[in-house]
KOLGU-4560 file (N, C-alpha, C; in nm, 3 decimals, padded with zeros to 5 digits):
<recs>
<n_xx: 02.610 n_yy: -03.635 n_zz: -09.162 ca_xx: 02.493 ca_yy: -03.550 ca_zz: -09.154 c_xx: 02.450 c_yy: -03.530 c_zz: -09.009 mol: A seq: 1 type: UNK>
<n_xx: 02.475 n_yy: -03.627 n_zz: -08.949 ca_xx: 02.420 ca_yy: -03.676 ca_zz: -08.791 c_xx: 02.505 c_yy: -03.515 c_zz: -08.686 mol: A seq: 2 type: UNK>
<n_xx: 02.646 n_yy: -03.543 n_zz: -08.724 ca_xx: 02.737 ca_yy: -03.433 ca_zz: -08.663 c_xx: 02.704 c_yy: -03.361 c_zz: -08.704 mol: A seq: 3 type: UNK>
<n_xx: 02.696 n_yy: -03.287 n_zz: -08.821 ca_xx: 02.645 ca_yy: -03.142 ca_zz: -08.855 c_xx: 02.543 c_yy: -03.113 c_zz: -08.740 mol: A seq: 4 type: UNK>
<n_xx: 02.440 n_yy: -03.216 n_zz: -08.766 ca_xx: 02.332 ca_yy: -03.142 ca_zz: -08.686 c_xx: 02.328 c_yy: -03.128 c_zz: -08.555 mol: A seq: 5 type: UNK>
<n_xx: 02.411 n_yy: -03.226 n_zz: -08.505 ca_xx: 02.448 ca_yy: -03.172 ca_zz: -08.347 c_xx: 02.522 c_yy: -03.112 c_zz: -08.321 mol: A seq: 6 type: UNK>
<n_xx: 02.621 n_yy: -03.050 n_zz: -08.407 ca_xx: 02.659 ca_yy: -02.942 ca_zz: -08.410 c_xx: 02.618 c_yy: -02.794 c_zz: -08.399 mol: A seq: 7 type: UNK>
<n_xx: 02.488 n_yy: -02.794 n_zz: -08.507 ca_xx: 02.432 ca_yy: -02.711 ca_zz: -08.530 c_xx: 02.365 c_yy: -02.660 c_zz: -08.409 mol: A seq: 8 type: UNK>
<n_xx: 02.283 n_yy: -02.728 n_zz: -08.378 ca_xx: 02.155 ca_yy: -02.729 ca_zz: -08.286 c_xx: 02.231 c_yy: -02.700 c_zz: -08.166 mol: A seq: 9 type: UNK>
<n_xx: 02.406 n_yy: -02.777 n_zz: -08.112 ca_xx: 02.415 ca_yy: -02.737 ca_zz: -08.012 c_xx: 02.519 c_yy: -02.560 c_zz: -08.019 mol: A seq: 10 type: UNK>
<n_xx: 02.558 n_yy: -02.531 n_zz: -08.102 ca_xx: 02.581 ca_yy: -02.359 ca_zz: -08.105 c_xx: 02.480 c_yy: -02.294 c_zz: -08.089 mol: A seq: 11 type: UNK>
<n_xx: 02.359 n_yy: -02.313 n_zz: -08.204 ca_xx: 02.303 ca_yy: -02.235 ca_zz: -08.190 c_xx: 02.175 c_yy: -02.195 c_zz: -08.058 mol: A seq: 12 type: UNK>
<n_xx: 02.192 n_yy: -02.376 n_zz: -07.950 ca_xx: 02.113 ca_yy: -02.318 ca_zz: -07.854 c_xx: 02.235 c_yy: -02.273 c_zz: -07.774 mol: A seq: 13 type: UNK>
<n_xx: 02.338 n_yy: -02.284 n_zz: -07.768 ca_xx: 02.440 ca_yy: -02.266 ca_zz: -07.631 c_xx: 02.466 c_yy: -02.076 c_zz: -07.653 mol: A seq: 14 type: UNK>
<n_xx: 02.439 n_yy: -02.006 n_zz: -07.843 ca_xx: 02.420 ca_yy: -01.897 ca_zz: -07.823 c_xx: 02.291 c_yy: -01.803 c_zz: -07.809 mol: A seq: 15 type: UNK>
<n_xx: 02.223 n_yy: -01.888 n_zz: -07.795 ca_xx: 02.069 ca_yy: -01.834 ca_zz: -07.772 c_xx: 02.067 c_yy: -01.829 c_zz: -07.618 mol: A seq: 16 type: UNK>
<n_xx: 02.178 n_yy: -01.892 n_zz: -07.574 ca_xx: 02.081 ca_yy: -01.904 ca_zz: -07.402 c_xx: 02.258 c_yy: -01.804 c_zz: -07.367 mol: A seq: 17 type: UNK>
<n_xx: 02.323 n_yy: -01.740 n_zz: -07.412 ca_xx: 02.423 ca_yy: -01.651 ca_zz: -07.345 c_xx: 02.371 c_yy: -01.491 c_zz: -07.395 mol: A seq: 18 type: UNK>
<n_xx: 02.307 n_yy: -01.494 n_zz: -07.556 ca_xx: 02.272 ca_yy: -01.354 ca_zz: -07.598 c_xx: 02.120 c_yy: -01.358 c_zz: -07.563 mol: A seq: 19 type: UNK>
<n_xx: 02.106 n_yy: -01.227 n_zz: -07.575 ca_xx: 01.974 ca_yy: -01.197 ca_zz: -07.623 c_xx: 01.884 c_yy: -01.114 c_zz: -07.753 mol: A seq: 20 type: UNK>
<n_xx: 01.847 n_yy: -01.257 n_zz: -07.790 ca_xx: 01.794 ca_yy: -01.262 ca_zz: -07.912 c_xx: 01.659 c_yy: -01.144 c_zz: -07.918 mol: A seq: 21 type: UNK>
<n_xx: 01.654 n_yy: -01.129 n_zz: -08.047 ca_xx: 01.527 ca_yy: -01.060 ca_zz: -08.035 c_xx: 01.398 c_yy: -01.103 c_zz: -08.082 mol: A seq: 22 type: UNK>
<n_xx: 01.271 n_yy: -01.080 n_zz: -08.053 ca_xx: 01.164 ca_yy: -01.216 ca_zz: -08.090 c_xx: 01.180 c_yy: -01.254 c_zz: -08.186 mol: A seq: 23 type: UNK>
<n_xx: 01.185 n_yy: -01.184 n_zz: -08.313 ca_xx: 01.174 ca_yy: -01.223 ca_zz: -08.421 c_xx: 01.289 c_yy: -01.353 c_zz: -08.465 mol: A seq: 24 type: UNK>
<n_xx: 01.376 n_yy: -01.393 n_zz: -08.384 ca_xx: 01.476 ca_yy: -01.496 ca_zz: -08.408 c_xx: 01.440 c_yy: -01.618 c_zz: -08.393 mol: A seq: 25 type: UNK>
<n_xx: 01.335 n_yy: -01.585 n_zz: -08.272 ca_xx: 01.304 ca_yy: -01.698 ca_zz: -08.186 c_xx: 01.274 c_yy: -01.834 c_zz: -08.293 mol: A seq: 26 type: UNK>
<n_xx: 01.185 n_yy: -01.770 n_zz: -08.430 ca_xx: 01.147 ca_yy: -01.861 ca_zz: -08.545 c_xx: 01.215 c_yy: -01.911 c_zz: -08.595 mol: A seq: 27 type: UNK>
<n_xx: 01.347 n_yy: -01.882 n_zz: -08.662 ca_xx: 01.422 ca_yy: -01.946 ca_zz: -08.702 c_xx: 01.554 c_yy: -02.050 c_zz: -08.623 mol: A seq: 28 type: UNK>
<n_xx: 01.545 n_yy: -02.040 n_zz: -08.470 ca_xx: 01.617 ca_yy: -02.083 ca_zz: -08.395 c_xx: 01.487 c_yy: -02.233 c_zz: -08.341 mol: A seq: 29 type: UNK>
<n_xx: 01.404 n_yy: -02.239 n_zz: -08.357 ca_xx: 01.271 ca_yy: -02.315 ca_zz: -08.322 c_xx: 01.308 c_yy: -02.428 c_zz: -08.470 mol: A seq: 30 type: UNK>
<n_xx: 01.268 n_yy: -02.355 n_zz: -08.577 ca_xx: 01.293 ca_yy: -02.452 ca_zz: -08.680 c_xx: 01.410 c_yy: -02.529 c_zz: -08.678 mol: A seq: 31 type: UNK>
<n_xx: 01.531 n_yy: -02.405 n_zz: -08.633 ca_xx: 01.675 ca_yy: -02.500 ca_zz: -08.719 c_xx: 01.694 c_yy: -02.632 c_zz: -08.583 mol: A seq: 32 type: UNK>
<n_xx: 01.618 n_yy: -02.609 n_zz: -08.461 ca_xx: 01.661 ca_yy: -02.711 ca_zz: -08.319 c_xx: 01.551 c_yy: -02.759 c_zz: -08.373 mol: A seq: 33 type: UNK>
<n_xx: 01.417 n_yy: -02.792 n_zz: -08.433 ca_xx: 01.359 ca_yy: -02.884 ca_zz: -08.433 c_xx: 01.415 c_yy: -02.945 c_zz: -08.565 mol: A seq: 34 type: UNK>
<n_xx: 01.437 n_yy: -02.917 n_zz: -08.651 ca_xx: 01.472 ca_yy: -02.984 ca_zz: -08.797 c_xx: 01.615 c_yy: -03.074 c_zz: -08.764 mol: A seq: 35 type: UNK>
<n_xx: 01.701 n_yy: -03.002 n_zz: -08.641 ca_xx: 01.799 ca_yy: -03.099 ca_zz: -08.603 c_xx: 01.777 c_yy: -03.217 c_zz: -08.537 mol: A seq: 36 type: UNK>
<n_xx: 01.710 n_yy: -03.172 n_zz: -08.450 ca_xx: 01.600 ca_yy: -03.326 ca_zz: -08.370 c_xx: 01.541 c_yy: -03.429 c_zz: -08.428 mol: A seq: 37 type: UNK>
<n_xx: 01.445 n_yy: -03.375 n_zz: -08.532 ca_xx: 01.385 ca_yy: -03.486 ca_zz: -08.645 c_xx: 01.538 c_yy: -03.564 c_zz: -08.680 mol: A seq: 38 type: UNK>
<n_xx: 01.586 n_yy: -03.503 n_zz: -08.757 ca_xx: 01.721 ca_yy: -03.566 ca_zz: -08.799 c_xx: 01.816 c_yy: -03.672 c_zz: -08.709 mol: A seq: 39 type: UNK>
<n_xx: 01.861 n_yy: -03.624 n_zz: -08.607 ca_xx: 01.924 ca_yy: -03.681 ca_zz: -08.463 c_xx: 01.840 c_yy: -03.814 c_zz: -08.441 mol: A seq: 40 type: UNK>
<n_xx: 01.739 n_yy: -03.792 n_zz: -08.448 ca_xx: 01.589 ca_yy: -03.878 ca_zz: -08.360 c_xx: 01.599 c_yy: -04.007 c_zz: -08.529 mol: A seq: 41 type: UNK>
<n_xx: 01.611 n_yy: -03.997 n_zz: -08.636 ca_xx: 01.608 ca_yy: -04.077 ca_zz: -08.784 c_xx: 01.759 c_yy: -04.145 c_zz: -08.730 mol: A seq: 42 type: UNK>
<n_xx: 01.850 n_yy: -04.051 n_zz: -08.682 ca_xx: 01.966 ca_yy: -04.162 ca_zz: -08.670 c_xx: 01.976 c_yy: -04.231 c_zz: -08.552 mol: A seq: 43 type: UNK>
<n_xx: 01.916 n_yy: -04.218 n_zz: -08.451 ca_xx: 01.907 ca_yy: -04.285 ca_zz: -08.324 c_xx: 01.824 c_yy: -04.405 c_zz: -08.380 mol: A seq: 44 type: UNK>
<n_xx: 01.687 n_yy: -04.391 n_zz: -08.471 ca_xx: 01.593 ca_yy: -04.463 ca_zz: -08.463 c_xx: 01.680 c_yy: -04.598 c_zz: -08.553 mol: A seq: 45 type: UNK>
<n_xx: 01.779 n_yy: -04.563 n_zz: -08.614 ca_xx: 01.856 ca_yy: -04.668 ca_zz: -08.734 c_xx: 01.958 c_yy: -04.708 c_zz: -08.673 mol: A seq: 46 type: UNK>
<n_xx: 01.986 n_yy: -04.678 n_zz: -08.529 ca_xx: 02.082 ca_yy: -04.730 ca_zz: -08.486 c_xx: 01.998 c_yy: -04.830 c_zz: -08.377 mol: A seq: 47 type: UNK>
<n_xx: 01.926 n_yy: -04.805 n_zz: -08.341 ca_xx: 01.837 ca_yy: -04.868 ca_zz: -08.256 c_xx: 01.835 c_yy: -04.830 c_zz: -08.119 mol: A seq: 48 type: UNK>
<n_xx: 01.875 n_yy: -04.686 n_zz: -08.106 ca_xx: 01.927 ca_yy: -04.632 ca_zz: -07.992 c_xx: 01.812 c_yy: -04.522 c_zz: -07.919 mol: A seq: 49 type: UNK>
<n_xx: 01.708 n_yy: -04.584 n_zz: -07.893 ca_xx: 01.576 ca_yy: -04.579 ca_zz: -07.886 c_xx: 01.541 c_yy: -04.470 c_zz: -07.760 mol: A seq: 50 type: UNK>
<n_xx: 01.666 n_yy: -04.473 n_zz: -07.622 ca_xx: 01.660 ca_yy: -04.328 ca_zz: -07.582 c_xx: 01.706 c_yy: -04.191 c_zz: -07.659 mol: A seq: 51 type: UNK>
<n_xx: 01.771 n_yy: -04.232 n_zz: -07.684 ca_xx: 01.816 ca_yy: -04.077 ca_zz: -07.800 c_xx: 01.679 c_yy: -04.031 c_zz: -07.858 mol: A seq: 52 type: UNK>
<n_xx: 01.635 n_yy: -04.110 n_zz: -07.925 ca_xx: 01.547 ca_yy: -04.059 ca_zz: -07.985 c_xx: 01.435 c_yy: -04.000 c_zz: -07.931 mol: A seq: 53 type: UNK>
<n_xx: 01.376 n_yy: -04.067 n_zz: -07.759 ca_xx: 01.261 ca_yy: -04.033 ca_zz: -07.710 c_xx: 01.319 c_yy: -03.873 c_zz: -07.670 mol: A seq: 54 type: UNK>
<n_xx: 01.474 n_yy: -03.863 n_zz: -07.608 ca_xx: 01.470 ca_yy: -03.731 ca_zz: -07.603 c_xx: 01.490 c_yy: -03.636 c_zz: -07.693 mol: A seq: 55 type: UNK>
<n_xx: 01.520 n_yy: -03.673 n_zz: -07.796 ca_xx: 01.533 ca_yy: -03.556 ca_zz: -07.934 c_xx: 01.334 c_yy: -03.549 c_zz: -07.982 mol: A seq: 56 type: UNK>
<n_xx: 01.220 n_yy: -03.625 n_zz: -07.930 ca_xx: 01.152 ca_yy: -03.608 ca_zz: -07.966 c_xx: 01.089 c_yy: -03.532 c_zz: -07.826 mol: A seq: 57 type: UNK>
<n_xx: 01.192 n_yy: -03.528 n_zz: -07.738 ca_xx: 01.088 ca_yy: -03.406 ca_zz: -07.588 c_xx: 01.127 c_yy: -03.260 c_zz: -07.656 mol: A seq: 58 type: UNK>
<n_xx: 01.256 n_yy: -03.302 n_zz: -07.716 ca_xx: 01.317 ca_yy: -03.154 ca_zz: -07.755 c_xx: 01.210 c_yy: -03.098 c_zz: -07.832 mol: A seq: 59 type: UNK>
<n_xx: 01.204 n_yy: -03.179 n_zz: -07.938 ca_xx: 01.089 ca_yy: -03.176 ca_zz: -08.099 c_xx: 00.998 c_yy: -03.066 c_zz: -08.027 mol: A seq: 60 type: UNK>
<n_xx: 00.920 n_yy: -03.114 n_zz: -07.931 ca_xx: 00.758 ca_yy: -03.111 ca_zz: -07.836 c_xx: 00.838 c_yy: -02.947 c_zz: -07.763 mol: A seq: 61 type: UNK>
<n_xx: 00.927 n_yy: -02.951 n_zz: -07.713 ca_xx: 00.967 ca_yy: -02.821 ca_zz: -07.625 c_xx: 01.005 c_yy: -02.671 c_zz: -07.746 mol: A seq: 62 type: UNK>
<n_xx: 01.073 n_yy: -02.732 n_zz: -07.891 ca_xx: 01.112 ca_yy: -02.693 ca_zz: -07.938 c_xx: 00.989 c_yy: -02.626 c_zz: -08.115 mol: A seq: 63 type: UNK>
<n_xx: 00.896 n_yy: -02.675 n_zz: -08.094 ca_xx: 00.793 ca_yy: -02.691 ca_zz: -08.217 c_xx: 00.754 c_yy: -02.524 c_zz: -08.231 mol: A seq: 64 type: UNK>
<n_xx: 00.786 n_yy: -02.552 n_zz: -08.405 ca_xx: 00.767 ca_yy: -02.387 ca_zz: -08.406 c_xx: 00.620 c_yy: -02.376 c_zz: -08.459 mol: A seq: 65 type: UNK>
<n_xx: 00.584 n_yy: -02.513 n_zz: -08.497 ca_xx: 00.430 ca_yy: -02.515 ca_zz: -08.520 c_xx: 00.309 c_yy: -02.406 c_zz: -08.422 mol: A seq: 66 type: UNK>
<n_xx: 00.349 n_yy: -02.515 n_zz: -08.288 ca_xx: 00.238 ca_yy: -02.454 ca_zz: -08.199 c_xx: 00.342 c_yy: -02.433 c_zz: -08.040 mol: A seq: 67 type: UNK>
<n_xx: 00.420 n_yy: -02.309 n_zz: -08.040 ca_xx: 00.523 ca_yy: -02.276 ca_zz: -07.969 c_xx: 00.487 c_yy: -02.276 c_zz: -07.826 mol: A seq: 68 type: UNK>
<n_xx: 00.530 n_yy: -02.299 n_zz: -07.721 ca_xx: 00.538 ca_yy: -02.331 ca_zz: -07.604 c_xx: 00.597 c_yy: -02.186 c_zz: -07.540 mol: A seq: 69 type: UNK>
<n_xx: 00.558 n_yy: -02.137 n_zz: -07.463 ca_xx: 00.618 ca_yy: -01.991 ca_zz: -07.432 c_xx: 00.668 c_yy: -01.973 c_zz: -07.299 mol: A seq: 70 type: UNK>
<n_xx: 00.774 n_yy: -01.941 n_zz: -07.270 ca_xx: 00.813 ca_yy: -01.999 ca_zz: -07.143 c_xx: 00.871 c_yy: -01.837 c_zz: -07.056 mol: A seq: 71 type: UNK>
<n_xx: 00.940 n_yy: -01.806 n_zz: -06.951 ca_xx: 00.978 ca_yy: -01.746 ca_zz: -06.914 c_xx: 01.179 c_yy: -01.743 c_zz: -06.961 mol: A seq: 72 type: UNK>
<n_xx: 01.230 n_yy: -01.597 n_zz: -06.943 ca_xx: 01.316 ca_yy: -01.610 ca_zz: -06.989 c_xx: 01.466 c_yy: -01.657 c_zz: -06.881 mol: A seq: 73 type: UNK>
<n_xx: 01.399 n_yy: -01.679 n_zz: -06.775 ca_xx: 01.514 ca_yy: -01.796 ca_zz: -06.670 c_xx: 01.468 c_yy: -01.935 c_zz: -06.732 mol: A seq: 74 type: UNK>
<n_xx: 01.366 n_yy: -02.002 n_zz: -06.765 ca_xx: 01.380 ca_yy: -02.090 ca_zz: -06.786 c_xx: 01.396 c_yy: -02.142 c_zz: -06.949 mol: A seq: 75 type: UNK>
<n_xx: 01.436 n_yy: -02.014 n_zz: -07.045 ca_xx: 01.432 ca_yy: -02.021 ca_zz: -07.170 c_xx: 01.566 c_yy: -02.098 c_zz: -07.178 mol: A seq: 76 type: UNK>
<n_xx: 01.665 n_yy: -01.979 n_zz: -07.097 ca_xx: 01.757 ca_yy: -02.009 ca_zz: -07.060 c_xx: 01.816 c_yy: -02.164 c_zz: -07.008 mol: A seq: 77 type: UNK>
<n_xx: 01.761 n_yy: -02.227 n_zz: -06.935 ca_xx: 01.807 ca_yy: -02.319 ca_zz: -06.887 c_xx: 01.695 c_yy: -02.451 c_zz: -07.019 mol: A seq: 78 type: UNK>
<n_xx: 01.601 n_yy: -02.416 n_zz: -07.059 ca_xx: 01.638 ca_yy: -02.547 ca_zz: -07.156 c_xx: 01.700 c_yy: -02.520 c_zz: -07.244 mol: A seq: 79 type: UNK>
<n_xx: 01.723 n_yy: -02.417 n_zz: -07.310 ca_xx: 01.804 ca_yy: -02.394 ca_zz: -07.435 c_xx: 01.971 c_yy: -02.488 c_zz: -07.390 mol: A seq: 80 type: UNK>
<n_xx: 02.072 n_yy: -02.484 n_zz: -07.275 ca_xx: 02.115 ca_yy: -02.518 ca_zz: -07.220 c_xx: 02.118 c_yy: -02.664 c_zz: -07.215 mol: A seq: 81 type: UNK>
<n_xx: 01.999 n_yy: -02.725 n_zz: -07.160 ca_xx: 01.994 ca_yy: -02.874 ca_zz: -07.156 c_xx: 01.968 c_yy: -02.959 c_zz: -07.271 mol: A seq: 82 type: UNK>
<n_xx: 01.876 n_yy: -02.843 n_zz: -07.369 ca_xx: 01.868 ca_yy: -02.911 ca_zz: -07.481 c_xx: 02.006 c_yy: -02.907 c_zz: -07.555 mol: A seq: 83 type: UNK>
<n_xx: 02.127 n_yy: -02.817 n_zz: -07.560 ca_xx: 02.268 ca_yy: -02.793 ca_zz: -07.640 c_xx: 02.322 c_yy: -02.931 c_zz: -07.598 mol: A seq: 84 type: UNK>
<n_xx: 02.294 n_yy: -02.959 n_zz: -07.459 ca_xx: 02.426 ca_yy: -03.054 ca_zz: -07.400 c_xx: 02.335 c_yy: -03.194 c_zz: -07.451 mol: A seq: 85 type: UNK>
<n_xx: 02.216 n_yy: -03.213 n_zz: -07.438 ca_xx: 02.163 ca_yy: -03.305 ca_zz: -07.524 c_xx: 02.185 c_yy: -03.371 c_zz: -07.626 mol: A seq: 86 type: UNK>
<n_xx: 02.195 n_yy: -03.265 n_zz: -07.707 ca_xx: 02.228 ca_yy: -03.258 ca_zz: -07.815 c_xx: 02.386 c_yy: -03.280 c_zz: -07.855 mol: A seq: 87 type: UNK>
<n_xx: 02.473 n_yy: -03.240 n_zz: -07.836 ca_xx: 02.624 ca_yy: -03.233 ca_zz: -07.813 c_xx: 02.634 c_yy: -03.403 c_zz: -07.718 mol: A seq: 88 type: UNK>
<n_xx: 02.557 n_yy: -03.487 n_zz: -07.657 ca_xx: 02.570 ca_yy: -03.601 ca_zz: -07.578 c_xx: 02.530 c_yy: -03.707 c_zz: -07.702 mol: A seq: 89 type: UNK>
<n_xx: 02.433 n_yy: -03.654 n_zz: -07.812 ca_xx: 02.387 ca_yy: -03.735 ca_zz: -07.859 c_xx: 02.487 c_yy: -03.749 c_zz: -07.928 mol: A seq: 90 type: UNK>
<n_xx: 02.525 n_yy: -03.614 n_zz: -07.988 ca_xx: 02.610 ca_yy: -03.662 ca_zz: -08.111 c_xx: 02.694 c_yy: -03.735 c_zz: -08.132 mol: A seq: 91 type: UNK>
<n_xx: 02.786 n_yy: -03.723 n_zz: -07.931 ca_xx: 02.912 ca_yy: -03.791 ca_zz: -07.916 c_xx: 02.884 c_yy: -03.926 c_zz: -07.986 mol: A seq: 92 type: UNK>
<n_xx: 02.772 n_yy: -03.955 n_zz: -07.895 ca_xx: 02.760 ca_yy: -04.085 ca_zz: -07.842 c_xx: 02.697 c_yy: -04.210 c_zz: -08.011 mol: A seq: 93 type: UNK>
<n_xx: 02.599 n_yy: -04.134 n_zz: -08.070 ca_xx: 02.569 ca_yy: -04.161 ca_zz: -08.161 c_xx: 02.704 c_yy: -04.187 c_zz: -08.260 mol: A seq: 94 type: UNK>
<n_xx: 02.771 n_yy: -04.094 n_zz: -08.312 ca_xx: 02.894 ca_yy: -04.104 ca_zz: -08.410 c_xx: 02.967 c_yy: -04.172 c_zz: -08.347 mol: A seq: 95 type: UNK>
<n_xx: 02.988 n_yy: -04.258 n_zz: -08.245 ca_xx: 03.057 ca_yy: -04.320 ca_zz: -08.182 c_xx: 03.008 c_yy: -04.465 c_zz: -08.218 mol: A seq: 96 type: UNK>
<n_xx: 02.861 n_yy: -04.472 n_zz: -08.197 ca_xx: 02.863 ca_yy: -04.628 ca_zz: -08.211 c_xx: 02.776 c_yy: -04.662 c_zz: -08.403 mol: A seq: 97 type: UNK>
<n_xx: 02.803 n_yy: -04.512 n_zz: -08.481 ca_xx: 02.760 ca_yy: -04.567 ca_zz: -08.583 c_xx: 02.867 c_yy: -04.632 c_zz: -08.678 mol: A seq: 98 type: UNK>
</recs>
């Protein structure tokens, strides 16, 4: 389940930060990277791997489609980016030592 979601989360930010989306995406690309984070952040927390999790929960906070954070689109770009490789680091690293 763990890989799926870092899977997920890291396509779909690595194609959010090469296309351009149109606003209306922005919602469902907010949910599916935060719903992967919650998730990521449950298997870090059971592994006991307690940085993973603090950063899948900056993602959570950068990524919340609750109360959205609005940024410019150079720097949409570059977290969408840091959050993919994040994400894609966790997964390695996580499925590795579960």
């Amino acid at each position: 389940m763990m890989v799926i979601a870092s899977l997920t989360s890291t396509a779909t930010l690595f194609l959010a930060s090469v296309g351009h989306w149109q606003y209306g995406m922005l919602g469902p690309l907010r949910w599916t990277v935060s719903g992967c984070a919650v998730l990521i952040a449950m298997a870090a927390f059971n592994q006991k791997a307690l940085d993973w999790m603090g950063i899948m929960f900056a993602i959570l906070f950068l990524f919340n489609p609750l109360v959205p954070i609005e940024f410019s689109l150079e720097t949409v770009v570059m977290v969408d980016l840091a959050a993919g490789a994040m994400f894609m680091a966790a997964g390695i690293e996580l499925s590795r030592s579960a």
